[in-house]
PDB file as gemmi writes it, atoms N, CA and C in Angstrom:
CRYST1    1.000    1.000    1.000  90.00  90.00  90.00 P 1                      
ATOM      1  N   UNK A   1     -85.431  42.381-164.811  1.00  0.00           N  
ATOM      2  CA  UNK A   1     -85.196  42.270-166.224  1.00  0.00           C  
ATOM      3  C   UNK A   1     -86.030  43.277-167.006  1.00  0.00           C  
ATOM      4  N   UNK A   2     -87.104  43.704-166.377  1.00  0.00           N  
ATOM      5  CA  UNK A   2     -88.111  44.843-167.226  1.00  0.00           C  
ATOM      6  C   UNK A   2     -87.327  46.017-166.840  1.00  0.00           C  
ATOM      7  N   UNK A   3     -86.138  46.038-166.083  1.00  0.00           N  
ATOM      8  CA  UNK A   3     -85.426  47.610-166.089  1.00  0.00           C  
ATOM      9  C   UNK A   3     -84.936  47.530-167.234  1.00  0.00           C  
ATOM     10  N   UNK A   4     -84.254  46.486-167.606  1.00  0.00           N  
ATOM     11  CA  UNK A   4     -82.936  46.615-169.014  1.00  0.00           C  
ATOM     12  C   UNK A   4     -83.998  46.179-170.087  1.00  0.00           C  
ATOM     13  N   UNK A   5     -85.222  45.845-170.273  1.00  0.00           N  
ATOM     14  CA  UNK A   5     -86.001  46.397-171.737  1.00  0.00           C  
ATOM     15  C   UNK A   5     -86.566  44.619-172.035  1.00  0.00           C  
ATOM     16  N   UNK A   6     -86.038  43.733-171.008  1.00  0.00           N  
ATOM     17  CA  UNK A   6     -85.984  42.443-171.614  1.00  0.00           C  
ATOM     18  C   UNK A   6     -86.987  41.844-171.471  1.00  0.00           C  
ATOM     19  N   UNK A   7     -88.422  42.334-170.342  1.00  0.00           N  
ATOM     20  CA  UNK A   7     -89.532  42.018-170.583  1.00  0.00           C  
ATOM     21  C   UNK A   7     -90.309  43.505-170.473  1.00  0.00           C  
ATOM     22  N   UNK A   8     -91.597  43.186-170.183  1.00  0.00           N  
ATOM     23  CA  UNK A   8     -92.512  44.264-170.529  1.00  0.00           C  
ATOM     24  C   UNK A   8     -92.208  45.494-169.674  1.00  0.00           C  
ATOM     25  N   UNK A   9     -92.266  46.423-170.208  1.00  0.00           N  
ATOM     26  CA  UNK A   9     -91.863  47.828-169.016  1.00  0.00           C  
ATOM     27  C   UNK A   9     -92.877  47.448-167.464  1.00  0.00           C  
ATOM     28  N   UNK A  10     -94.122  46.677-167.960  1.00  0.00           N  
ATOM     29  CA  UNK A  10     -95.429  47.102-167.063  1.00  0.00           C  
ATOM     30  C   UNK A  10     -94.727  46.358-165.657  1.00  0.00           C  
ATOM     31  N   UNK A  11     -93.283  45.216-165.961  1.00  0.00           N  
ATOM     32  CA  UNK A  11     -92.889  44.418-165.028  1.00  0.00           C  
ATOM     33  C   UNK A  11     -92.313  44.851-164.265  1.00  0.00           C  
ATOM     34  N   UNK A  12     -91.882  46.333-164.324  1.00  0.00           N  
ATOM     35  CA  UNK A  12     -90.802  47.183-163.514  1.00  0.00           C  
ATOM     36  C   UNK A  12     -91.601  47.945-162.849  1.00  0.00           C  
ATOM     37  N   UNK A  13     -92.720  47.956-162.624  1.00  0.00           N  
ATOM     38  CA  UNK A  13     -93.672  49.650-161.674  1.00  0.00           C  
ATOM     39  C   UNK A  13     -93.023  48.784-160.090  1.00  0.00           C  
ATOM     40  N   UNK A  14     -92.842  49.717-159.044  1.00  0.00           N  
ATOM     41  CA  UNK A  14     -92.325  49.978-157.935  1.00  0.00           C  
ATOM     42  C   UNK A  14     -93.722  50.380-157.441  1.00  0.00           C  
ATOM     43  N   UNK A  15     -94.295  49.849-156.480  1.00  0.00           N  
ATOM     44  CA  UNK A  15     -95.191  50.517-155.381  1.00  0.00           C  
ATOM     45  C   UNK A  15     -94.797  51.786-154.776  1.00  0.00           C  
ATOM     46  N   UNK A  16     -95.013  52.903-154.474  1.00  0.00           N  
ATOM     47  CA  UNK A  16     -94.322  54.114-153.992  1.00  0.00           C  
ATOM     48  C   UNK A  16     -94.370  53.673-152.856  1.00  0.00           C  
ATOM     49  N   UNK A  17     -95.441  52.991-151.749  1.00  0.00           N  
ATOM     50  CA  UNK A  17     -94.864  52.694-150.261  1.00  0.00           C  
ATOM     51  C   UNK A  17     -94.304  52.274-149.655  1.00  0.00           C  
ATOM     52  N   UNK A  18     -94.218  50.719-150.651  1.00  0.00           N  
ATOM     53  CA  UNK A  18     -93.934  49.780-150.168  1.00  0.00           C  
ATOM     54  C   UNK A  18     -92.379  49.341-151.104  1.00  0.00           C  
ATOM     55  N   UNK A  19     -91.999  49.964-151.610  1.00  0.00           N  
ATOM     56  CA  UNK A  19     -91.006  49.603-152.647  1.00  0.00           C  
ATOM     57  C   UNK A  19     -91.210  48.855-153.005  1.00  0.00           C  
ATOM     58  N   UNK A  20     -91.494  47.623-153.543  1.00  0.00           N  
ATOM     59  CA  UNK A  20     -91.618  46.603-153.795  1.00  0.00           C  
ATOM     60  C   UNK A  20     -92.514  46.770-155.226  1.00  0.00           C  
ATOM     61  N   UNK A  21     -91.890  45.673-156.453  1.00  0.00           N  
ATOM     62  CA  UNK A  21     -92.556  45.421-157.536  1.00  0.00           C  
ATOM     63  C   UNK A  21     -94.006  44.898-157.243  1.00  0.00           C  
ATOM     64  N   UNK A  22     -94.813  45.556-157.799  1.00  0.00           N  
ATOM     65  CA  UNK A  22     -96.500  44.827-157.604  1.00  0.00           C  
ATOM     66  C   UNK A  22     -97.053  44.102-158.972  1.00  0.00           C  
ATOM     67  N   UNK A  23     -96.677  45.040-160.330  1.00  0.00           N  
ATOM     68  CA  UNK A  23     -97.463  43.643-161.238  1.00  0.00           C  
ATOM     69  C   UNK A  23     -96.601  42.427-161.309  1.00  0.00           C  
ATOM     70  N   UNK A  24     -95.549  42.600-161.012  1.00  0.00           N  
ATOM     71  CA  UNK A  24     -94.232  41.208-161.332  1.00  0.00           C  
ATOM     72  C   UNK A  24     -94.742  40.298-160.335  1.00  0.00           C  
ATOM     73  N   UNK A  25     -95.359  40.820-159.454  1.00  0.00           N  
ATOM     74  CA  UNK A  25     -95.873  40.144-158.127  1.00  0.00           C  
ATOM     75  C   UNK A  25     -97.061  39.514-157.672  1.00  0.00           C  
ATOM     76  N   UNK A  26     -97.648  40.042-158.689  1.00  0.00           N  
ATOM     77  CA  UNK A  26     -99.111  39.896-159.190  1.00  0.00           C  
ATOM     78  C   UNK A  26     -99.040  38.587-160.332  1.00  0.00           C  
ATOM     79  N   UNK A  27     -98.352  38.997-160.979  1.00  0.00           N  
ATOM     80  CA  UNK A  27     -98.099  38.181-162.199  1.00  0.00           C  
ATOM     81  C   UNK A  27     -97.475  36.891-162.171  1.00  0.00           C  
ATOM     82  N   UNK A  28     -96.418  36.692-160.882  1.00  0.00           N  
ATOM     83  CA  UNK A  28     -96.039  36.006-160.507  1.00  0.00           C  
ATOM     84  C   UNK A  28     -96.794  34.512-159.643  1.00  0.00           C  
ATOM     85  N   UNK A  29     -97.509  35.239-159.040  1.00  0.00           N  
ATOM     86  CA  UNK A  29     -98.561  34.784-157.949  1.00  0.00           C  
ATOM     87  C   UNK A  29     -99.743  33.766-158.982  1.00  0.00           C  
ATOM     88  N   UNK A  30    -100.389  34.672-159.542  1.00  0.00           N  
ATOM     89  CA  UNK A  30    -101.393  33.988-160.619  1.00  0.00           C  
ATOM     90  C   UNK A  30    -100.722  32.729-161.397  1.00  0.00           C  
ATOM     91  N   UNK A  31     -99.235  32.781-162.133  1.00  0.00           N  
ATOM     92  CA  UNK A  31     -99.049  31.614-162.700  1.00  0.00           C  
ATOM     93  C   UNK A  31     -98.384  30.735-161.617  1.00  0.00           C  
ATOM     94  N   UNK A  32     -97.971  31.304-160.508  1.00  0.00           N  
ATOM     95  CA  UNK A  32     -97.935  30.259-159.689  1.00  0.00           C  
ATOM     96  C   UNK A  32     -99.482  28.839-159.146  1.00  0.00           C  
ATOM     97  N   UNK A  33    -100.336  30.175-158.960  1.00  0.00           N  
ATOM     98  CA  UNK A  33    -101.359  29.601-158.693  1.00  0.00           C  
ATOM     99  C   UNK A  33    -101.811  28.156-159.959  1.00  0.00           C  
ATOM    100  N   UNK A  34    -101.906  28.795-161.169  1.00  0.00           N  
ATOM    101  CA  UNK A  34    -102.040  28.395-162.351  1.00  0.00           C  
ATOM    102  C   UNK A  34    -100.944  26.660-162.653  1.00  0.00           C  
ATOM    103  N   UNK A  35     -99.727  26.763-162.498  1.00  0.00           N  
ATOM    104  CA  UNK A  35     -98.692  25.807-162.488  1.00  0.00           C  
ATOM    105  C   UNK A  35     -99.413  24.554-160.933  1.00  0.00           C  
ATOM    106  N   UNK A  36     -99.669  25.370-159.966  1.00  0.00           N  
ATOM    107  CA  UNK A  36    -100.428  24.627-158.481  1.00  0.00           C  
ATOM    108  C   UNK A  36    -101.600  23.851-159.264  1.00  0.00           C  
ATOM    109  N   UNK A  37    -102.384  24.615-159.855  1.00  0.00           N  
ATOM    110  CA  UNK A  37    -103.438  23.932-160.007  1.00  0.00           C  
ATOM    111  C   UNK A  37    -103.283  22.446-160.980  1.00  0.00           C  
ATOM    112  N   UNK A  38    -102.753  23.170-162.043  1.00  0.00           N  
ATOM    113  CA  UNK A  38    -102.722  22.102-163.359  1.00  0.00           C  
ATOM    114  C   UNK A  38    -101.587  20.691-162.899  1.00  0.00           C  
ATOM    115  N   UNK A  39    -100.866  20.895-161.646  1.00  0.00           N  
ATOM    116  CA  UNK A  39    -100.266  20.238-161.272  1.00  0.00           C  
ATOM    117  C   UNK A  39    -101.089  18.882-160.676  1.00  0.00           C  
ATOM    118  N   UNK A  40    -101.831  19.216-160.063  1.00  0.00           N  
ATOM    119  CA  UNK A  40    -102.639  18.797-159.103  1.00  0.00           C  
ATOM    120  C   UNK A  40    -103.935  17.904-159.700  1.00  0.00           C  
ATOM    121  N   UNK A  41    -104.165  18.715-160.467  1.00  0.00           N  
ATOM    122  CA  UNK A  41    -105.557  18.066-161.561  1.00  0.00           C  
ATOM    123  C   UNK A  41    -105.015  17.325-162.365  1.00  0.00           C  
ATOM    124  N   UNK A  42    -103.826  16.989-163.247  1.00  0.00           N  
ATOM    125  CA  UNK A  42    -103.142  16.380-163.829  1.00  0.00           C  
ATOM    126  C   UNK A  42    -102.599  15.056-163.108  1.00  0.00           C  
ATOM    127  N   UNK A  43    -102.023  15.138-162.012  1.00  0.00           N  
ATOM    128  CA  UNK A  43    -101.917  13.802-160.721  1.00  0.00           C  
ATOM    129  C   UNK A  43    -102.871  13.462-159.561  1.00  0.00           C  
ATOM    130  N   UNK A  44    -104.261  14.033-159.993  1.00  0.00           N  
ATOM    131  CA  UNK A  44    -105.281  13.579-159.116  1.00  0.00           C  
ATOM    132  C   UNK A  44    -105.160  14.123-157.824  1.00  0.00           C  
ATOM    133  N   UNK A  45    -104.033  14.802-157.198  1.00  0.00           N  
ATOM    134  CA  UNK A  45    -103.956  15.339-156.200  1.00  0.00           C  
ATOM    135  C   UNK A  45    -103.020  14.472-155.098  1.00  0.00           C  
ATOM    136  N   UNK A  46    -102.144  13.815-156.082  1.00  0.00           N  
ATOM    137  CA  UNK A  46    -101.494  12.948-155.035  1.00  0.00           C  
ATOM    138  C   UNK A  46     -99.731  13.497-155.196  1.00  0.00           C  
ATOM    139  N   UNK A  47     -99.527  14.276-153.939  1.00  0.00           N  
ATOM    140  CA  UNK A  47     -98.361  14.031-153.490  1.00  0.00           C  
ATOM    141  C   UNK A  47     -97.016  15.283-154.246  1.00  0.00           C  
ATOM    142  N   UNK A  48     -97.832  15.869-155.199  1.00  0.00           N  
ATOM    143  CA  UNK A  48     -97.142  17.007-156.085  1.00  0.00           C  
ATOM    144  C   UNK A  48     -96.530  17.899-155.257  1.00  0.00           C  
ATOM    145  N   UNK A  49     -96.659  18.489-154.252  1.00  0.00           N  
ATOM    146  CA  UNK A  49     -96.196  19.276-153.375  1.00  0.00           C  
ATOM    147  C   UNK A  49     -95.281  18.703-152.735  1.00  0.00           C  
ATOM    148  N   UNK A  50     -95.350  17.618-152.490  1.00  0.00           N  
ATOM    149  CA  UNK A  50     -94.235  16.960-151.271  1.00  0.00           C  
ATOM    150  C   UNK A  50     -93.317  16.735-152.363  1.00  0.00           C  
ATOM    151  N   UNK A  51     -93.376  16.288-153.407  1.00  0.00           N  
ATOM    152  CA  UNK A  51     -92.019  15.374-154.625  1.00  0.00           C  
ATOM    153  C   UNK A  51     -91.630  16.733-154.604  1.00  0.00           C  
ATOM    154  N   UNK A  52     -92.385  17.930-155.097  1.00  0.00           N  
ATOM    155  CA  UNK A  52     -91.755  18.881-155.740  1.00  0.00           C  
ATOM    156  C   UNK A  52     -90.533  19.377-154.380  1.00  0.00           C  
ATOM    157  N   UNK A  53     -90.938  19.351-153.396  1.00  0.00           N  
ATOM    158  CA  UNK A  53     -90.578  19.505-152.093  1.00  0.00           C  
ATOM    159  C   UNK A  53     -88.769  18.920-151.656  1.00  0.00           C  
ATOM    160  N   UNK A  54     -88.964  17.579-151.745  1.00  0.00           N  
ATOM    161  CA  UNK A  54     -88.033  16.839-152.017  1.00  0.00           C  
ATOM    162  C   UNK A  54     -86.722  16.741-152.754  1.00  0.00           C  
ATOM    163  N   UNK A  55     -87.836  17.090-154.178  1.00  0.00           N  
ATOM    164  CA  UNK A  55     -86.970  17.124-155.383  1.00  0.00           C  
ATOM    165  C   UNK A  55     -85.520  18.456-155.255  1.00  0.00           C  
ATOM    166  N   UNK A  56     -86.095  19.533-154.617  1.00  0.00           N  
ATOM    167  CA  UNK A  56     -85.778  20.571-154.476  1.00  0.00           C  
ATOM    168  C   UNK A  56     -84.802  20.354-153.512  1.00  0.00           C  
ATOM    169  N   UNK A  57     -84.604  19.608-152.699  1.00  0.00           N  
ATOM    170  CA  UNK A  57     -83.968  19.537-151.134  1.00  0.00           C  
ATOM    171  C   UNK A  57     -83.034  18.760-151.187  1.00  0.00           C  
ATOM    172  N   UNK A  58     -82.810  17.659-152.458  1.00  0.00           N  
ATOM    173  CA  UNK A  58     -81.885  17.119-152.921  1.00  0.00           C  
ATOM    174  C   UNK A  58     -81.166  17.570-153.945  1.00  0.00           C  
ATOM    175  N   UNK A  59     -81.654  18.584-154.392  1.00  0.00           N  
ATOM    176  CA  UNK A  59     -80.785  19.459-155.690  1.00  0.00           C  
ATOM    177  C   UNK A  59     -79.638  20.284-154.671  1.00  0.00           C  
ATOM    178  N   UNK A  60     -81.038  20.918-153.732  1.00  0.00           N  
ATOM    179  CA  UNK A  60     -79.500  21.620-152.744  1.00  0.00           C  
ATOM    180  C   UNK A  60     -78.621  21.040-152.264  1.00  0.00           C  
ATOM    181  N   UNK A  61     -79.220  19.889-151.528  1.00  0.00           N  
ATOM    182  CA  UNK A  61     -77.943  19.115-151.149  1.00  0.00           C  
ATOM    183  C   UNK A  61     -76.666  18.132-151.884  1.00  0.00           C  
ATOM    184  N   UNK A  62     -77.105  18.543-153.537  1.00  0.00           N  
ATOM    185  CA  UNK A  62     -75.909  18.115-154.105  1.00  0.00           C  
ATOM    186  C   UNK A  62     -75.257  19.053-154.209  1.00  0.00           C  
ATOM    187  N   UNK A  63     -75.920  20.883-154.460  1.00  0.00           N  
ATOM    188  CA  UNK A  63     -75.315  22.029-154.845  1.00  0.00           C  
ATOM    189  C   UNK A  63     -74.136  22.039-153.736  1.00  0.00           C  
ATOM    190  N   UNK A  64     -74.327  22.056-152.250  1.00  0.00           N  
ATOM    191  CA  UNK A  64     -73.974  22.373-151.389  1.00  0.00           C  
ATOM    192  C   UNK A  64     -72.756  21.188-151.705  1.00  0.00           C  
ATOM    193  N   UNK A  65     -72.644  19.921-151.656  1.00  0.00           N  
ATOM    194  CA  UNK A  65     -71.699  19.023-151.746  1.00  0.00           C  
ATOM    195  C   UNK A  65     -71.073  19.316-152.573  1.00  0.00           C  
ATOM    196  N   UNK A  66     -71.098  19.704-154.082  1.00  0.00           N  
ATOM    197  CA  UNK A  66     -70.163  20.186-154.886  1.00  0.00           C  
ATOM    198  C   UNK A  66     -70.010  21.323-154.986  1.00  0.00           C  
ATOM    199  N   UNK A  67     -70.403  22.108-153.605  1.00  0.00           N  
ATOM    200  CA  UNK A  67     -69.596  23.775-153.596  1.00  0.00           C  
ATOM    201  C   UNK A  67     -68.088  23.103-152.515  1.00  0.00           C  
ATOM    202  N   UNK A  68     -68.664  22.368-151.902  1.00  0.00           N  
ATOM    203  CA  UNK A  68     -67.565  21.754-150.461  1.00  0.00           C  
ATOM    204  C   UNK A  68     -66.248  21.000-151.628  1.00  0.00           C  
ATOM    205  N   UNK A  69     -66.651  20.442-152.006  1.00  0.00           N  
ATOM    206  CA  UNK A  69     -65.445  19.537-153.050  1.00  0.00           C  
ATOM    207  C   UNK A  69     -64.691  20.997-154.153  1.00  0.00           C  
ATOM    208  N   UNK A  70     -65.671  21.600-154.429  1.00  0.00           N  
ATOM    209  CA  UNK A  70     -64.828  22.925-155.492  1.00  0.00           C  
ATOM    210  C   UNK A  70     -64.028  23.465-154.443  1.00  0.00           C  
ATOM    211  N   UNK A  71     -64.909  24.114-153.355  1.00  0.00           N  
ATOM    212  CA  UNK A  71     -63.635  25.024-151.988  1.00  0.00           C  
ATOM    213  C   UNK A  71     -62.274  23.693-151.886  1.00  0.00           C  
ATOM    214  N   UNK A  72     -62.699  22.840-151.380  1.00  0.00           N  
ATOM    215  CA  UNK A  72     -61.285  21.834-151.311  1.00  0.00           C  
ATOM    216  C   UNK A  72     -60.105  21.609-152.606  1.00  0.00           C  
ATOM    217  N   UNK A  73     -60.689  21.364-153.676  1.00  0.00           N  
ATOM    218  CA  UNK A  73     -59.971  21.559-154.923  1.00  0.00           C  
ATOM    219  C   UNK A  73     -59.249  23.639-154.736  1.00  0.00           C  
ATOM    220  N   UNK A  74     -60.181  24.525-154.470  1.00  0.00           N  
ATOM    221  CA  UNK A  74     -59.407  25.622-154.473  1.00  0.00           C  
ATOM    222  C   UNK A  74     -58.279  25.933-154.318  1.00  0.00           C  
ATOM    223  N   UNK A  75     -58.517  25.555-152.661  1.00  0.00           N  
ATOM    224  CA  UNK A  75     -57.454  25.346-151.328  1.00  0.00           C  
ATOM    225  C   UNK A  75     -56.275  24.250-151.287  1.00  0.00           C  
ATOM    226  N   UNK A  76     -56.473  23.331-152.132  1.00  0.00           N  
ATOM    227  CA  UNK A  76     -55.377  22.298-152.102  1.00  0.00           C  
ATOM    228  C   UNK A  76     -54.049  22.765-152.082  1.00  0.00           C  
ATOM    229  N   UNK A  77     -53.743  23.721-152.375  1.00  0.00           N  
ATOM    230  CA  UNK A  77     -52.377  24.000-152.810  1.00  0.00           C  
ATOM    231  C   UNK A  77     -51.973  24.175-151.023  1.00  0.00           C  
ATOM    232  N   UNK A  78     -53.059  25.051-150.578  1.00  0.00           N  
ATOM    233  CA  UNK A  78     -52.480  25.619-149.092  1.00  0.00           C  
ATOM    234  C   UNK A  78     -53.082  24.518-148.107  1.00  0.00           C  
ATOM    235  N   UNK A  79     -53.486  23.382-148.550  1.00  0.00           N  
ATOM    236  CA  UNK A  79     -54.197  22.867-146.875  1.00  0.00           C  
ATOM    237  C   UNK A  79     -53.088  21.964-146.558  1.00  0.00           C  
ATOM    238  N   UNK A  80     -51.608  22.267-147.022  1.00  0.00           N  
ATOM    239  CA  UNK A  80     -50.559  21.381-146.810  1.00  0.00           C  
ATOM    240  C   UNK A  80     -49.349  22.010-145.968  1.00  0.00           C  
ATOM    241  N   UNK A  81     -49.946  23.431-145.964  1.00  0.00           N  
ATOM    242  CA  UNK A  81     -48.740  24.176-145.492  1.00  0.00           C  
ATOM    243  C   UNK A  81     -48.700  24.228-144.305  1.00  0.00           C  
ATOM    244  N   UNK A  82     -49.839  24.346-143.517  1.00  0.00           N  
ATOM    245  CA  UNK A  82     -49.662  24.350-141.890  1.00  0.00           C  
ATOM    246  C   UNK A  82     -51.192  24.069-141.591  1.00  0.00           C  
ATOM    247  N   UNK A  83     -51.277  23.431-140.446  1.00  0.00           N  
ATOM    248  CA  UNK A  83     -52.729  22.561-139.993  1.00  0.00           C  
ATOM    249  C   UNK A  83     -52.977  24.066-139.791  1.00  0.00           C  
ATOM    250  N   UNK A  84     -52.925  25.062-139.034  1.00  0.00           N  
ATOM    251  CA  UNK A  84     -54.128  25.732-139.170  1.00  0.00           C  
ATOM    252  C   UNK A  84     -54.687  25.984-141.039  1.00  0.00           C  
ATOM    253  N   UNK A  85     -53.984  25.948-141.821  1.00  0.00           N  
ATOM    254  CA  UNK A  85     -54.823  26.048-143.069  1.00  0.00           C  
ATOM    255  C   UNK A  85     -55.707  24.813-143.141  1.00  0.00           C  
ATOM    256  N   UNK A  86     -55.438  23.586-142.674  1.00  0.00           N  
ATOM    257  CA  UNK A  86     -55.766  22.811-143.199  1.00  0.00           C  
ATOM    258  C   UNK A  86     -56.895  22.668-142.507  1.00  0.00           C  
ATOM    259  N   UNK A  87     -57.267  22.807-141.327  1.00  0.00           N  
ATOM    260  CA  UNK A  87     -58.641  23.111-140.421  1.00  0.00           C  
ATOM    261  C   UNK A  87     -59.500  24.552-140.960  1.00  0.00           C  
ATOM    262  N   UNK A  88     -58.528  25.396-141.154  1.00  0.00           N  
ATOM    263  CA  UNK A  88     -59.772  26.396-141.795  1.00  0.00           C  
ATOM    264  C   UNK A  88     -59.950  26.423-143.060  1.00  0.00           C  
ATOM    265  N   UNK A  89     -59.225  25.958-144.368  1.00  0.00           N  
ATOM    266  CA  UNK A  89     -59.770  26.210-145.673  1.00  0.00           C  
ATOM    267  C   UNK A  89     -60.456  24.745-145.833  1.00  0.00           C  
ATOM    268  N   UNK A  90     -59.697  23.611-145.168  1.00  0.00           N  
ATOM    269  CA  UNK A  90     -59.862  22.536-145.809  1.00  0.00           C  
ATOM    270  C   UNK A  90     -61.236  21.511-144.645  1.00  0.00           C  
ATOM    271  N   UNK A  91     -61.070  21.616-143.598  1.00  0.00           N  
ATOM    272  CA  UNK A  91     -62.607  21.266-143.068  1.00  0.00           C  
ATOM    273  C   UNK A  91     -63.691  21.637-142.857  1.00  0.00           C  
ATOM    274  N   UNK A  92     -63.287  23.074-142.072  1.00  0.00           N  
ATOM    275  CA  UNK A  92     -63.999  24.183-141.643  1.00  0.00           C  
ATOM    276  C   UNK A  92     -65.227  24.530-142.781  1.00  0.00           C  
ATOM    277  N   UNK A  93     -64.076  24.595-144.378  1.00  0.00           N  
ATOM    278  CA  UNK A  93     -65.122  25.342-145.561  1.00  0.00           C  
ATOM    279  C   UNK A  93     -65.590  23.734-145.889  1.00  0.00           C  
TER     280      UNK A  93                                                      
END                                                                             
């Protein structure tokens, strides 16, 4: 986003060796650290990592369930025309 102007230019420097963005990375790291900490001191140290953990692992696994139900809604028209459609658009995906 610091290529197209939308945060600070300083967010776009490229390492020459390593390609890779270094203050975005830098910058990144610290408020991570920062979000870790205040997390932690705020719930005494109980269990913030694992919920956050969780929390995350059930978001995917709804994402993933309602990508499977959208592909089936896609495909409906064709998973009627011949079982091989109906094994590859309609179980398979």
């Amino acid at each position: 986003m610091a290529a197209y102007k939308a945060l600070p230019k300083s967010l776009a420097k490229i390492h020459p060796r390593f390609l890779t963005p270094t203050v975005s990375t830098v910058a990144m790291g610290l408020i991570s650290i920062v979000v870790y900490v205040g997390l932690n001191y705020s719930s005494n140290g109980i269990g913030v990592i694992g919920d956050a953990v969780i929390a995350i692992g059930l978001y995917i696994a709804f994402y993933y369930g309602l990508t499977g139900f959208a592909c089936a809604w896609y495909y409906r028209k064709n998973l009627t025309s011949s079982a091989r459609n109906l094994w590859m658009q309609g179980i398979l995906r």
